[in-house]
C-alpha positions in Angstrom: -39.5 9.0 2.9 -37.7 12.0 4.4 -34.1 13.2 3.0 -32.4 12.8 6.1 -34.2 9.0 6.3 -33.1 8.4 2.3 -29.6 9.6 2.8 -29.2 7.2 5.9 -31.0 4.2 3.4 -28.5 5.3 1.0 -25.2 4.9 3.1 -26.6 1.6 4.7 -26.6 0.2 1.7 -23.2 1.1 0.9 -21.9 -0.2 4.2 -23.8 -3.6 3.6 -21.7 -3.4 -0.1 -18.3 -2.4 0.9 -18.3 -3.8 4.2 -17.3 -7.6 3.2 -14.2 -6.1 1.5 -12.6 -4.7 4.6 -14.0 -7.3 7.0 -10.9 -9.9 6.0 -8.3 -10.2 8.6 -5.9 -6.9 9.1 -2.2 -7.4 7.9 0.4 -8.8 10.2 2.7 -6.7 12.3 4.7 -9.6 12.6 8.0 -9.8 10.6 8.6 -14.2 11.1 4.7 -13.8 9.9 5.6 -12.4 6.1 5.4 -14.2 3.4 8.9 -15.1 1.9 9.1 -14.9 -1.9 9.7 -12.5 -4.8 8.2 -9.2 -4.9 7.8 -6.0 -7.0 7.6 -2.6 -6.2 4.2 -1.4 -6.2 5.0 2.2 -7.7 1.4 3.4 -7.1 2.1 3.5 -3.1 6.1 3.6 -3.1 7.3 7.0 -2.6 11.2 8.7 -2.4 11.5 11.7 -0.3 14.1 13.7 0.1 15.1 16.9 2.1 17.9 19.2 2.2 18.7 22.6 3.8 18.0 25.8 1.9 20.0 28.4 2.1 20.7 27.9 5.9 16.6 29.4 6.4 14.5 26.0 5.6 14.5 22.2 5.3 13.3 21.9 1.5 11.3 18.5 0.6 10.4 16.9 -3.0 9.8 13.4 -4.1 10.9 11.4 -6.9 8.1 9.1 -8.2 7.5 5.7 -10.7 10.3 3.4 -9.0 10.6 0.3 -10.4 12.4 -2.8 -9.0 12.5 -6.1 -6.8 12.8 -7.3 -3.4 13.7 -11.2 -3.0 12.4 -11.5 0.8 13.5 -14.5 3.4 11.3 -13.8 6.5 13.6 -16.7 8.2 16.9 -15.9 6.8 16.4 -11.6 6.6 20.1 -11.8 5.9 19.9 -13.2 3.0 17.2 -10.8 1.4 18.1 -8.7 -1.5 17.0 -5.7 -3.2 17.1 -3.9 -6.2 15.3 -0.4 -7.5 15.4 2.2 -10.2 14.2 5.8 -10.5 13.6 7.8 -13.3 15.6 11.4 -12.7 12.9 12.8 -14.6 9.6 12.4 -12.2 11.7 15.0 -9.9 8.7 17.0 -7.8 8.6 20.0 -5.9 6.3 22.5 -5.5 8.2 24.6 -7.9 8.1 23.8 -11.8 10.6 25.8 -12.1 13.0 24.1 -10.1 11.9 20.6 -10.7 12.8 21.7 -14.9 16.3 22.7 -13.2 16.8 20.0 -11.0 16.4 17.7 -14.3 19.2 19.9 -16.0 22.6 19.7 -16.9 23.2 21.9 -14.0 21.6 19.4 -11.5 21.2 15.8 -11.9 21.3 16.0 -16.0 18.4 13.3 -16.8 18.9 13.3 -20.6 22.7 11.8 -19.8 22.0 10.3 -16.5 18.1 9.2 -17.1 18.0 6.4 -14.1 19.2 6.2 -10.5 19.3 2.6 -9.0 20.5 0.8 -6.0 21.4 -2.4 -5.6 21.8 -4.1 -2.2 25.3 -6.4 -1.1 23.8 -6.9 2.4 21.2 -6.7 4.7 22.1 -6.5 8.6 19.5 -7.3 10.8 19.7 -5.0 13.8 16.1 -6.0 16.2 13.0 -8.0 15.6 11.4 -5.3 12.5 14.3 -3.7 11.5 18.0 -4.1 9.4 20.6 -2.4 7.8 20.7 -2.4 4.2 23.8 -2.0 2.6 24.3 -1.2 -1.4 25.6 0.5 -4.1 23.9 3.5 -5.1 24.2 5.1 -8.7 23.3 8.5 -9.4 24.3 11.3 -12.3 26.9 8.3 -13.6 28.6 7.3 -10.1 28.6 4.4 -8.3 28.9 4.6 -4.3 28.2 2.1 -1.5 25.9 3.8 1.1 24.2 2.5 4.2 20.5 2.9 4.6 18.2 1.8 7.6 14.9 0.0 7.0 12.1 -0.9 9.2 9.1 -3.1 8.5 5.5 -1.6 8.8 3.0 -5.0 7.9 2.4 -7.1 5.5 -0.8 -8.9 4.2 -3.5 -9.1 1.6 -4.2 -5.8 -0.1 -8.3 -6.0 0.0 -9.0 -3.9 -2.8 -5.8 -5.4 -5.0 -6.2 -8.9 -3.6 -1.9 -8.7 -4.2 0.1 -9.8 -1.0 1.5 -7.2 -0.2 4.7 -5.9 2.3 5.6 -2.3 3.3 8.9 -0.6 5.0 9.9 2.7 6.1 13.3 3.9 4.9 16.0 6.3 5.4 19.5 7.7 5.0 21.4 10.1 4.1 23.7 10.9 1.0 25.9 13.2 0.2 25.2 15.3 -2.9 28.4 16.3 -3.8 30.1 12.7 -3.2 28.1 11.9 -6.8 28.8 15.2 -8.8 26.3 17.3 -8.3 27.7 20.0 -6.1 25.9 22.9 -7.3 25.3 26.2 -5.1 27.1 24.1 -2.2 27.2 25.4 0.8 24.8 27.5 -0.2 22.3 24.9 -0.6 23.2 21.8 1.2 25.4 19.1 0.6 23.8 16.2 3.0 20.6 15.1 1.7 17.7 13.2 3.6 16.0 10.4 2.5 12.9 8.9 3.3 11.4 6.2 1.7 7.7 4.9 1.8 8.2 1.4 0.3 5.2 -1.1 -1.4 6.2 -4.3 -2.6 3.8 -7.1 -4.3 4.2 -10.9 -4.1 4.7 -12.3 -7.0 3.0 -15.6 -7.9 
């Protein structure tokens, strides 16, 4: 048997195998399709972004990562969903190590006094078929604030390799920096920070 003819044996045969595990039916797209229930964060595939201008030159992205929490979904009653989440200050990422050891300083956000930032939702405002308003208070560097961010649903479904039901959002907002504290080198680096959040959650049984 030729190479080429071995290789193409070889990958048929991994088709044939992985195949069955893919072939079950695609999530839903469908919000009044999810399932309603309790769910937890899936940290492996829930990411925080945020953004914020440099200097007045650049846009300047990192992520915070390992978030914790739950989501208590109603698919019929949306309203009446709540949601709750933690960070850990310290899994701060950019593409600096020097400024992600900053960012976790007493200068900054201070994680050895201030190790977790949560929010807790206190309403949820539908606002079109896939998307709402989420409403909560937000605690960061040891205040408490209410701010307002805006979620959209992506799918929901079977995970195929997890087997976990499993629902997803995009979110975003906007906070400002200053408003908890942490108001260093403003203007100079800006106040108004963008988030954008990748969000995983599992059902729970």
């Amino acid at each position: 048997m030729t190479h080429s003819k071995s290789r193409a044996a070889i990958l048929a045969v991994a088709l044939l195998t992985v195949s069955p595990v893919f072939a079950q039916q695609g999530p839903t797209h469908n919000p009044a399709e999810v399932q309603s229930g309790t769910y937890a964060v899936d940290p492996n595939h829930t990411q925080i972004n945020f953004t914020l201008l440099h200097m007045g030159f650049s846009n300047y992205s990192g992520r915070l990562n390992d978030v914790t929490g739950t989501l208590v979904l109603s698919s019929t009653q949306p309203a009446t969903s709540k949601l709750s989440v933690a960070v850990p200050v310290a899994t701060f990422s950019t593409t600096s190590e020097k400024l992600d050891g900053e960012l976790k300083s007493e200068q900054w956000f201070d994680a050895a006094k201030f190790p977790t930032i949560t929010f807790v939702s206190t309403k949820v405002t539908p606002t079109g078929k896939d998307s709402a308003t989420v409403t909560g208070d937000l605690t960061l560097h040891g205040v408490t604030k209410p701010v307002v961010l805006t979620a959209h649903f992506v799918g929901a479904g079977t995970n195929p390799l997890s087997k976990k039901y499993t629902v997803g959002f995009e979110v975003s907002g906007q906070v400002k920096r200053s408003d908890f504290g942490v108001s260093t080198y403003v203007p100079l680096i800006g106040d108004e920070v963008t988030l954008s959040i990748h969000g995983a959650f599992e059902r729970q049984e």
